[in-house]
C-alpha positions in Angstrom: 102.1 100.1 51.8 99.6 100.3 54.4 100.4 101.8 57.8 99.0 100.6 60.9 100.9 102.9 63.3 103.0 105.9 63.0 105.1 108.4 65.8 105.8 112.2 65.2 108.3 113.7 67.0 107.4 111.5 70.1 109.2 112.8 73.1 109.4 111.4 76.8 111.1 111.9 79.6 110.9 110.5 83.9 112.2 112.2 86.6 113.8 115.2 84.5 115.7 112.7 82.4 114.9 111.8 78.7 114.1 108.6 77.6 113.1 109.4 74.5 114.0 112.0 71.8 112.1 113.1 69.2 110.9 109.7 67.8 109.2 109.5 64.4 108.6 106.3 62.7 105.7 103.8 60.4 104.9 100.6 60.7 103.6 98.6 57.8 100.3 96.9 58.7 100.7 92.8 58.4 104.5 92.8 59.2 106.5 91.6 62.1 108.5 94.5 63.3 111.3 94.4 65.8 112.2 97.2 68.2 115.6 96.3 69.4 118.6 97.8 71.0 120.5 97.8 74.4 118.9 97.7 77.4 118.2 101.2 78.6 117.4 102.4 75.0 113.9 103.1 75.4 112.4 99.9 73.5 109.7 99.4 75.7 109.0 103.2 77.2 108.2 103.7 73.6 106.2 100.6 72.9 104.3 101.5 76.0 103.6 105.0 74.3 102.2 103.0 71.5 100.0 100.8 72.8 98.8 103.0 75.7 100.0 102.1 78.6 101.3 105.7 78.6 101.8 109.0 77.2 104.2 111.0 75.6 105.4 114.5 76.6 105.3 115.9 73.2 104.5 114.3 69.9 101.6 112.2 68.7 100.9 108.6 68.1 98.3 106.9 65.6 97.7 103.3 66.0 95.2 101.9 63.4 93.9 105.2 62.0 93.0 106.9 65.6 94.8 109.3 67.6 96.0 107.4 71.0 97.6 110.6 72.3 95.6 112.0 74.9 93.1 110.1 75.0 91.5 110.0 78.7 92.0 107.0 80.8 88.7 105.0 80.4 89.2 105.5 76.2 92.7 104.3 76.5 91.3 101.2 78.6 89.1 101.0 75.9 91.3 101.3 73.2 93.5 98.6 74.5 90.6 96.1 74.5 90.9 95.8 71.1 94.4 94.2 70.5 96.5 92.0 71.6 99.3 92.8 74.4 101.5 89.8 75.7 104.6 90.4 78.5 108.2 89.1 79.4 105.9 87.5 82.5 102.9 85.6 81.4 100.6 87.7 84.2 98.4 84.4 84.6 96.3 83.9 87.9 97.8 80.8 89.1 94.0 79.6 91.0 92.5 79.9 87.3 92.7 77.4 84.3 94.7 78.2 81.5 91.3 78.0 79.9 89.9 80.7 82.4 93.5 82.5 82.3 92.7 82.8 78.4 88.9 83.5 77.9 88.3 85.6 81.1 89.4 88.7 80.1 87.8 89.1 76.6 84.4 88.1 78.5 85.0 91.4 80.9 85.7 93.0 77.8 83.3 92.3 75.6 85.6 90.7 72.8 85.0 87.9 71.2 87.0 84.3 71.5 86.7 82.6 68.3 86.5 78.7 69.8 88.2 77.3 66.7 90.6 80.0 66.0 91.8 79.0 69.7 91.8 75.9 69.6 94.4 76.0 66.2 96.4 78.3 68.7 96.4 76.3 71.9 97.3 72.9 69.7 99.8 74.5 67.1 101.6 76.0 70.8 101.1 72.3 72.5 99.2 73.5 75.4 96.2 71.6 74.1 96.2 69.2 77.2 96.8 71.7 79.5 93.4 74.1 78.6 91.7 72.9 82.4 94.8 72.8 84.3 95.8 75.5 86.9 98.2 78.0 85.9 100.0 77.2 89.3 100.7 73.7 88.1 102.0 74.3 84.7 105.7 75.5 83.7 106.5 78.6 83.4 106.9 78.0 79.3 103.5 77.0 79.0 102.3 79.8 81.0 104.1 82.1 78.9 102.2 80.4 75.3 99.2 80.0 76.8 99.3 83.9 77.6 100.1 84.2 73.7 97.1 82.6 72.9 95.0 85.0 75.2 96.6 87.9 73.3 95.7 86.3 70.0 92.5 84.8 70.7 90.4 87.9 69.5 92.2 87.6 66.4 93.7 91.3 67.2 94.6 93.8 64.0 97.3 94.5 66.5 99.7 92.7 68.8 101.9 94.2 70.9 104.8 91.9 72.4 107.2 93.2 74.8 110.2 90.4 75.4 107.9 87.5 75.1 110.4 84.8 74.5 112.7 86.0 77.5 111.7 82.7 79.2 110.9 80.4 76.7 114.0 77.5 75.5 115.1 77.7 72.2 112.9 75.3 70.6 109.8 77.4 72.0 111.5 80.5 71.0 111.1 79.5 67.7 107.7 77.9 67.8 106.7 81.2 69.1 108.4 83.3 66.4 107.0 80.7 63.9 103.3 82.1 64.9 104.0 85.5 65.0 105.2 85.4 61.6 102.4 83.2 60.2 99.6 85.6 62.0 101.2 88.8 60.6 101.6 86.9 57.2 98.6 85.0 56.6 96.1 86.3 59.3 97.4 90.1 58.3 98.1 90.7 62.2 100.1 94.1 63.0 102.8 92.7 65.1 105.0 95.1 67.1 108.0 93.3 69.5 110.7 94.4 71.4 113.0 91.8 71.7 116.9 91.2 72.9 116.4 87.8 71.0 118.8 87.1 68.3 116.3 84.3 66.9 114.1 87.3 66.4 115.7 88.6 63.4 115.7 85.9 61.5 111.5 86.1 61.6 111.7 90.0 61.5 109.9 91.6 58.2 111.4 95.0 59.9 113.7 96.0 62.3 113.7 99.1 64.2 117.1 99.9 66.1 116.9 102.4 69.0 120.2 103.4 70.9 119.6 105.8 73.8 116.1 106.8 72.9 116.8 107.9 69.5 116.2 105.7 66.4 119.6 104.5 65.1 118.7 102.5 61.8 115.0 100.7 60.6 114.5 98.8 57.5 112.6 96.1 55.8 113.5 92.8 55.1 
C-alpha cells in the first residue's frame, strides 16, 4: 500500500486548551478516507494541519512524500497550490461566473485546467448550463458543485474536503460522493473528507474516527 499522507505524534492545542493529542495515522494513496466524529473532536483542526492551513505544536506531517511541518508561509502557499481544497461554504465571488469562479485561481497559480477534464466535471455535476452565469444568481447547491469542480479541475493527487455536502439535498449528496469515489478510484485521487454525513460511509474506502482529539477507531473497507 502506497501512502500519500502520514501524522506522528501530531499535537495541537488554542488558547491553552488541547485540541489534539498525540495523533498518528496513514492514508493510503487513491482511497476515499473519512475523518469523522462529534463536533468538537478535532476533525477539521487536524485536517487543517494536513493540508496547511496550519501547524502543529509538536509532531510532523508528510503529505505526498514532503515534510509540510514547518514550512514558511510562502512554501505552504505554495504547497497548497497543488491540490485540491473544497469547504462546507462554496467561497465563490458572487460578481464572477462560475466559469471565472472555477478557472481564476489556477491562472494566479500557475496550475493547469485541463478544458476536457472540466468539462466531464461540470456536466457529470449538471452545472454545464450554468459555466457563464454569476455565482450571485445560482443556488446555493450549484455553488457548492461548481466549487468541487474548481478543486478538481487541476486533476489534484490530493483533495482535501472539509463538510462539502453540509448543504447539498440528498440526491446531490450522493452525486457528489459518487465523484469522489470515482476520482479516487479510477483517476487515483488522494481524497481526505471530514464529514457528519451518514451517506458518507457508504462511499468511504476508510474511515478514521476521532473523539476528543484522539483517534478512537480507523479501518479499511
Amino acid at each position: 500500500m502506497t501512502i500519500a499522507i502520514s501524522t506522528d505524534s501530531v499535537s495541537k492545542s488554542y488558547l491553552g486548551t488541547m485540541v489534539l493529542h498525540d495523533i498518528t495515522l496513514d492514508v493510503a494513496a487513491g482511497s476515499l478516507t473519512v475523518l469523522r466524529g462529534p463536533s468538537g473532536s478535532g476533525k477539521t483542526t487536524l485536517l487543517n494541519l494536513i493540508s496547511g492551513l496550519d501547524q502543529p505544536d509538536a509532531g510532523t506531517v508528510t503529505v505526498d512524500g514532503a515534510e509540510v511541518t514547518g514550512l514558511a508561509a510562502r512554501k505552504r502557499g505554495q504547497f497548497r497550490a497543488r491540490y485540491g481544497h473544497v469547504f462546507q461554504r462554496s467561497g465563490l465571488l458572487g460578481g464572477l461566473t462560475l466559469r471565472e469562479n472555477i478557472e481564476g485561481p489556477h491562472a494566479l497559480t500557475g496550475q493547469q485546467v485541463n478544458p476536457a477534464w472540466m468539462n466531464h466535471l461540470v456536466d457529470l455535476l449538471d452545472i454545464d448550463s450554468l459555466l457563464d452565469t454569476h455565482a450571485s444568481r445560482v443556488s446555493g447547491g450549484q455553488a457548492q458543485r461548481a466549487s468541487l469542480v474548481r478543486a478538481l479541475a487541476h486533476r489534484p493527487a490530493i483533495l482535501f474536503a472539509d463538510e462539502p455536502t453540509a448543504s447539498l439535498d440528498t440526491a446531490s449528496k450522493h452525486l457528489v460522493h459518487s465523484l469522489l469515489r470515482d476520482v479516487a478510484s479510477n483517476e487515483g485521487t488522494t481524497v481526505l473528507m471530514v464529514s457528519h454525513d451518514e451517506i458518507s460511509g457508504q462511499y468511504a474506502t476508510a474511515q478514521i474516527g476521532l473523539l476528543d482529539g484522539r483517534i478512537q477507531d480507523a479501518g479499511d473497507r
